[in-house]
RODO-2510 file (C-alpha; in nm, 4 decimals, decimal comma):
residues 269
     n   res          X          Y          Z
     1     x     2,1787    -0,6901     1,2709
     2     x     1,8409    -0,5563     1,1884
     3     x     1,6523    -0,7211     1,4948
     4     x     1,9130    -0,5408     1,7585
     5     x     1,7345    -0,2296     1,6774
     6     x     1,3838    -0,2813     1,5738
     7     x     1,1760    -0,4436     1,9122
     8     x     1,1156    -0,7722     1,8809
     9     x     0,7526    -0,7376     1,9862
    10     x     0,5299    -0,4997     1,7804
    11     x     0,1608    -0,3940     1,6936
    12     x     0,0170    -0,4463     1,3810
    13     x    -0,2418    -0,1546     1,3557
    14     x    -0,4368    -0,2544     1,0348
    15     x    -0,7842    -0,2220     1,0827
    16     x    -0,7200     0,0330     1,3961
    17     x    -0,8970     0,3155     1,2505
    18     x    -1,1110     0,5905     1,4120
    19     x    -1,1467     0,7105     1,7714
    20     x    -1,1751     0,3363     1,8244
    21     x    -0,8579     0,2485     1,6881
    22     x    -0,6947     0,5032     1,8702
    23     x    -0,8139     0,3923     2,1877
    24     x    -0,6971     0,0212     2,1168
    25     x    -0,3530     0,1743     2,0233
    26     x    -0,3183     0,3805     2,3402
    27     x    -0,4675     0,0479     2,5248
    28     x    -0,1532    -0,1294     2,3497
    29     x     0,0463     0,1702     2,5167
    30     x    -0,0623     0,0941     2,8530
    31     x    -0,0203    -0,2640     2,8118
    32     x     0,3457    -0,2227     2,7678
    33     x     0,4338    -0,2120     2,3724
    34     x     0,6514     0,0119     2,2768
    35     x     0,6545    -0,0782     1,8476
    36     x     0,3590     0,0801     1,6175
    37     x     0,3587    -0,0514     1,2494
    38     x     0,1149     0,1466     1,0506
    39     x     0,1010     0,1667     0,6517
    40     x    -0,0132     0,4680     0,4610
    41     x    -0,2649     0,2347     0,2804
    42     x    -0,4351     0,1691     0,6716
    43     x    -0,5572     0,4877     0,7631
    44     x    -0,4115     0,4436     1,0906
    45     x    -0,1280     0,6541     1,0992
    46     x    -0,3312     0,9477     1,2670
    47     x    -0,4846     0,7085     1,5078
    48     x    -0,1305     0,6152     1,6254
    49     x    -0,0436     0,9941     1,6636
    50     x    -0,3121     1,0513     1,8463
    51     x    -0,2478     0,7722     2,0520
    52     x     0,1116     0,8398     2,1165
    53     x     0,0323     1,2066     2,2178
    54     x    -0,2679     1,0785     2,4450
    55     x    -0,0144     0,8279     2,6063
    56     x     0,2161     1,0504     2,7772
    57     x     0,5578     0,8568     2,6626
    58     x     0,8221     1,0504     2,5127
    59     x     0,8412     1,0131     2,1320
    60     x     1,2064     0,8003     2,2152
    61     x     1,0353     0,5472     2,3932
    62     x     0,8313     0,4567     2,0924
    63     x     0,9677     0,2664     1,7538
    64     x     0,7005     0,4011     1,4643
    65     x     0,7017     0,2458     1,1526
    66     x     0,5060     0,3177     0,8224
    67     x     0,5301     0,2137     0,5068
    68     x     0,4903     0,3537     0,1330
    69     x     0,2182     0,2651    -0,0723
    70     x     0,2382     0,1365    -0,3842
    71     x     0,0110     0,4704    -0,5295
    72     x     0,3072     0,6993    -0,3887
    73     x     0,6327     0,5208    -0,5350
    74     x     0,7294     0,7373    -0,8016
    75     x     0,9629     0,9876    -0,7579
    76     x     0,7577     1,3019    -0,7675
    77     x     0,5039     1,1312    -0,5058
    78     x     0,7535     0,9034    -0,2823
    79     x     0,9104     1,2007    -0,0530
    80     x     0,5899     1,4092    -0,0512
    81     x     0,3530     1,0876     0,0716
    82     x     0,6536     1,0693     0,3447
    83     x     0,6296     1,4093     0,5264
    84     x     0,2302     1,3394     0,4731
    85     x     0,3158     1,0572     0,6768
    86     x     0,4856     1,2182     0,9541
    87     x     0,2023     1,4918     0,9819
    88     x    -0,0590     1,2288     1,0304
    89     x     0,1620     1,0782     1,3137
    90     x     0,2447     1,4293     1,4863
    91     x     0,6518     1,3595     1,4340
    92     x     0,9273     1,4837     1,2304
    93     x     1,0810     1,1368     1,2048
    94     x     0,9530     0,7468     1,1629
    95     x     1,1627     0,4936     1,3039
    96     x     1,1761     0,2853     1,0152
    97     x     0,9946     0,3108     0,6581
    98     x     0,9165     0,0720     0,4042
    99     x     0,8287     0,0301     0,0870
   100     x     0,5187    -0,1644     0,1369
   101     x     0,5319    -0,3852    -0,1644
   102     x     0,6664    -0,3835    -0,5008
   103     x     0,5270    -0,1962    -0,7618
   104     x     0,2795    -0,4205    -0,8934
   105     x     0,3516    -0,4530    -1,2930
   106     x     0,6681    -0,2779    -1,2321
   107     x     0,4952     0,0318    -1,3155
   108     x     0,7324     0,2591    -1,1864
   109     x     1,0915     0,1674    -1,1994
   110     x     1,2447     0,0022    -0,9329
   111     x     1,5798     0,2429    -0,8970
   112     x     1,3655     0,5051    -0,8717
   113     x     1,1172     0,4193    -0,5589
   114     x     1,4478     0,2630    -0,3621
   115     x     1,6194     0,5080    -0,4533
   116     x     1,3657     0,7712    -0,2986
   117     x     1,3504     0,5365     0,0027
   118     x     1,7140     0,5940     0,0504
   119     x     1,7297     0,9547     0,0280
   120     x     1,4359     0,9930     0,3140
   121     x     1,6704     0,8441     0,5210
   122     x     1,9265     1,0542     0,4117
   123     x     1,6890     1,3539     0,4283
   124     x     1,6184     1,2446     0,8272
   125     x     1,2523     1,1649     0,7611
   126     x     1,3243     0,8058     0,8644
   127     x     1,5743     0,6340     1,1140
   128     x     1,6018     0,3107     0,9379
   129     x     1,4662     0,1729     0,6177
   130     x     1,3761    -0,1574     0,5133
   131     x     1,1404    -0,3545     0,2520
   132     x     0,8267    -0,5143     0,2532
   133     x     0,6966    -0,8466     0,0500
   134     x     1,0344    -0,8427    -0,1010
   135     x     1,1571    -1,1869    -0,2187
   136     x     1,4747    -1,2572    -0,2567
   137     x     1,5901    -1,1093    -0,6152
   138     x     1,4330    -0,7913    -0,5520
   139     x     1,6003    -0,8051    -0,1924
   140     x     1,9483    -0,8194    -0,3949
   141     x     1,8263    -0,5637    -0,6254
   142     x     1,8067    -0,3492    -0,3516
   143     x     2,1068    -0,4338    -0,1805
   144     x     2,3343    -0,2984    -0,4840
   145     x     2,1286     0,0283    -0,5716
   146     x     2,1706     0,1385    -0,2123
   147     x     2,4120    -0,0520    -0,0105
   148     x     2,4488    -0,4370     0,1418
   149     x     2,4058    -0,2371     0,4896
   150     x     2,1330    -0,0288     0,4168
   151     x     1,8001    -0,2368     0,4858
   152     x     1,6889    -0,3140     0,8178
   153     x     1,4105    -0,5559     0,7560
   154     x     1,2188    -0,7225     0,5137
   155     x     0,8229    -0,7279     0,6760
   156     x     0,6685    -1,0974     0,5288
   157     x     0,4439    -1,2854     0,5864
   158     x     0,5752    -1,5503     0,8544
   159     x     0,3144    -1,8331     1,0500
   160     x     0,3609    -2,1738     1,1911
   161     x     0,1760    -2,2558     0,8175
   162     x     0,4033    -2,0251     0,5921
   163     x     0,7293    -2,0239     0,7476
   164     x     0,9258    -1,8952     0,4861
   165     x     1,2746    -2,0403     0,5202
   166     x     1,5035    -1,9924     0,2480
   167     x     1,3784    -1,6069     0,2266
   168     x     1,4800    -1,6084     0,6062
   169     x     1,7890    -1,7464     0,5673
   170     x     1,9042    -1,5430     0,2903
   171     x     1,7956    -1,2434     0,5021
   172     x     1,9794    -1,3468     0,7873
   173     x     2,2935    -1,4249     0,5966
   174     x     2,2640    -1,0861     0,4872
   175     x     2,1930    -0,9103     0,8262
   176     x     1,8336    -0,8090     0,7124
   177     x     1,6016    -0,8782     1,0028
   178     x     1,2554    -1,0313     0,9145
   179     x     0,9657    -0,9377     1,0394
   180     x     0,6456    -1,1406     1,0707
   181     x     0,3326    -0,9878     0,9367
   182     x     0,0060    -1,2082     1,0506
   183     x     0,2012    -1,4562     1,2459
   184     x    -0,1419    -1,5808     1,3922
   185     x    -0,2580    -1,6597     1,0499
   186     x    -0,5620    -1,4714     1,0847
   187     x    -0,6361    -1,6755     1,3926
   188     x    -0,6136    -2,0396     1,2125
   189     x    -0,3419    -2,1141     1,4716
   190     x    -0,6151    -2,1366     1,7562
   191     x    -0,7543    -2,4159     1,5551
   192     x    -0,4003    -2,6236     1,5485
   193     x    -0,4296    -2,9630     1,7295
   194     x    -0,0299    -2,9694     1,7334
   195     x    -0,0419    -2,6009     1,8711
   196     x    -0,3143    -2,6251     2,1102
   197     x    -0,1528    -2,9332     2,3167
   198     x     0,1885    -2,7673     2,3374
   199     x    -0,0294    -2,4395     2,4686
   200     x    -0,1814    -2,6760     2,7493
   201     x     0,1452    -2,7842     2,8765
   202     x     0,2102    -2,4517     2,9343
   203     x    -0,0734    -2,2711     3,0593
   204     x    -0,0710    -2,0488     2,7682
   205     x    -0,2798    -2,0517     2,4058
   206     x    -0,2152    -2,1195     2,0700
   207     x    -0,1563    -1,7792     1,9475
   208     x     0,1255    -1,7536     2,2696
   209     x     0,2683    -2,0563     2,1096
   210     x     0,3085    -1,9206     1,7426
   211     x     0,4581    -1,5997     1,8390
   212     x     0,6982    -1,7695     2,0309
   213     x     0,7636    -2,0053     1,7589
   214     x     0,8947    -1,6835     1,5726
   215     x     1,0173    -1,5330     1,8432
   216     x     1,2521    -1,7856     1,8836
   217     x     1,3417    -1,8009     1,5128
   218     x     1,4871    -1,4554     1,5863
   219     x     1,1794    -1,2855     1,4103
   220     x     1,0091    -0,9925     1,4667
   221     x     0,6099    -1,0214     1,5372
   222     x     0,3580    -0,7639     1,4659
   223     x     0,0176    -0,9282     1,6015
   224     x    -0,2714    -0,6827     1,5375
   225     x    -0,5976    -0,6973     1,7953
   226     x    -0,8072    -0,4152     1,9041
   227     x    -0,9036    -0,6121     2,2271
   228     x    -0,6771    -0,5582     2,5386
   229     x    -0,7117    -0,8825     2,6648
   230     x    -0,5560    -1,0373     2,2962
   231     x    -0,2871    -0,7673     2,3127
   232     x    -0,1819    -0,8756     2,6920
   233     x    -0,1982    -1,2593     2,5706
   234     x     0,0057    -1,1664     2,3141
   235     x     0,2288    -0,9494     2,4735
   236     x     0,2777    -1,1878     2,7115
   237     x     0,4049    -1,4528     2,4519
   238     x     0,7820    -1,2672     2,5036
   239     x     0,7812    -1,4658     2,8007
   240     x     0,6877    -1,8226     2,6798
   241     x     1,0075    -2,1122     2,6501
   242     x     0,9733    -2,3603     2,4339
   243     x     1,2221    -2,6431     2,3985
   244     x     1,3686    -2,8310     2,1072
   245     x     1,1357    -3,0772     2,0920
   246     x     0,8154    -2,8056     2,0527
   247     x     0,9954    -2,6220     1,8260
   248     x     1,0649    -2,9036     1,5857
   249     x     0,7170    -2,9930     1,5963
   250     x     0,6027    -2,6358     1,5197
   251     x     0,8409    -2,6424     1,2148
   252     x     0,6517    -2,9708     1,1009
   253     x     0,3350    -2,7851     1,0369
   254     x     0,4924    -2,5799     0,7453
   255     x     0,2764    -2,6271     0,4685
   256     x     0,3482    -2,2976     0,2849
   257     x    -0,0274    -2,2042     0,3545
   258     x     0,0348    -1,8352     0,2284
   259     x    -0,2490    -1,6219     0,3039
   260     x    -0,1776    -1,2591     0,1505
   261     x    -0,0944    -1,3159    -0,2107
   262     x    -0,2717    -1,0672    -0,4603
   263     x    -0,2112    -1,1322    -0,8468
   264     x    -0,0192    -0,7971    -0,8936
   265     x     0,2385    -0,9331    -0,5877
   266     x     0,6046    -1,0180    -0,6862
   267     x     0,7150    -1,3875    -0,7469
   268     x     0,7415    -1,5183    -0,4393
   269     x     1,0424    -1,7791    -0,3388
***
């Protein structure tokens, strides 16, 4: 299963860009994370490099993902893009890569970017490989071009507000891990009443409460923040129980309140 290998707590490094965002990644470093997802399209893959080298850990002791974006699917750009990618990050291999989302219009033909995806893999420019904003067709699609065994993950977004089931279940039937992109729902879970009073009977805070919510649910989180004491909180969410009760009351506020959805995205389930 896809979640064995990929850690189950992550940073999300969108908007970590700069000197500043390498600092907050090399703060996430010290704080104890050991899972960097960074995107072509978010300028923060040289940031993470930076901050990886500046860290002192061995490049084993760190999962790096990155994803392809949706300018660099076609075949003559797709494996090019990728060893841009591992120059920015200062490493011969990612950890996992994704395609980062469909390409909008179907502008360049399917086979050909999963194709591509398959064969960096193959080439040893990426560990694992896996899918992003995939829905369920295009999941299958995938599936037969390249094998039922060959995706890792499919990175969606997942909150207490969007929580995605039958796309989750289908993954999981499937062995395809999902991971949670904005699983703080751009902070709107701070502002749950249901959220908040399970947060006071634990000493902890919404946003503790939502990632353990997924966490739970067997999902992978990716919470991005640029302030340390955010990443500790939610760091910290890893060790946060919550019983049957809490849980079944966090599944109640599923109102599938998506939050990313651009008018070029796929057809969502």
């Amino acid at each position: 299963m896809g979640e064995a290998r990929i850690p189950a707590m992550g940073l999300g490094t969108y908007g970590r860009t700069g000197e500043a965002g390498a600092d907050a990644i090399l703060a996430a470093l010290e704080i104890g994370y050991r899972h960097l997802d960074t995107a072509q399209s978010y300028d923060t893959e040289r940031p993470v490099g930076r901050a990886l080298r500046r860290s002192g850990l061995a490049r084993d002791e760190v999962f790096l993902t990155t994803k392809v974006d949706t300018g660099n699917l076609s075949r003559d750009r797709f494996l090019p893009s990728v060893r841009a990618s591992l120059e920015a990050l200062q490493t011969d291999r990612v950890d996992l890569l994704l395609i980062h989302w469909p390409s909008p219009g179907d502008a360049v033909p399917f086979a050909d970017y999963v194709t591509a995806l398959a064969e960096a893999r193959d080439r040893g420019l990426a560990r694992l490989i896996g899918v992003s904003n995939f829905p369920i067709a295009l999941v299958e699609r995938a599936r037969a071009l390249i094998g039922d065994d060959a995706i890792a993950t499919n990175q969606v977004e997942v909150h207490p507000f969007l929580q995605n089931r039958r796309l989750r279940d289908h993954c999981a039937a499937a062995g395809i891990a999902i991971t949670a992109y904005m699983p703080l729902a751009k902070g709107k879970v701070t502002e749950d009443p249901v959220l908040q009073a399970i947060a006071r009977r634990h000493g902890a805070e919404p946003g503790q409460v939502s990632l353990a919510f997924l966490l739970r649910l067997g999902l992978i989180v990716i919470p991005a923040s640029s302030r340390p004491e955010r990443m500790r909180s939610n760091f910290a969410a890893t060790a946060l129980a919550l019983d049957d009760a809490e849980m079944a009351a966090i599944a109640g506020l599923d109102r599938g309140g998506r939050m990313i959805d651009p008018d070029w995205g796929p057809a969502w389930d």
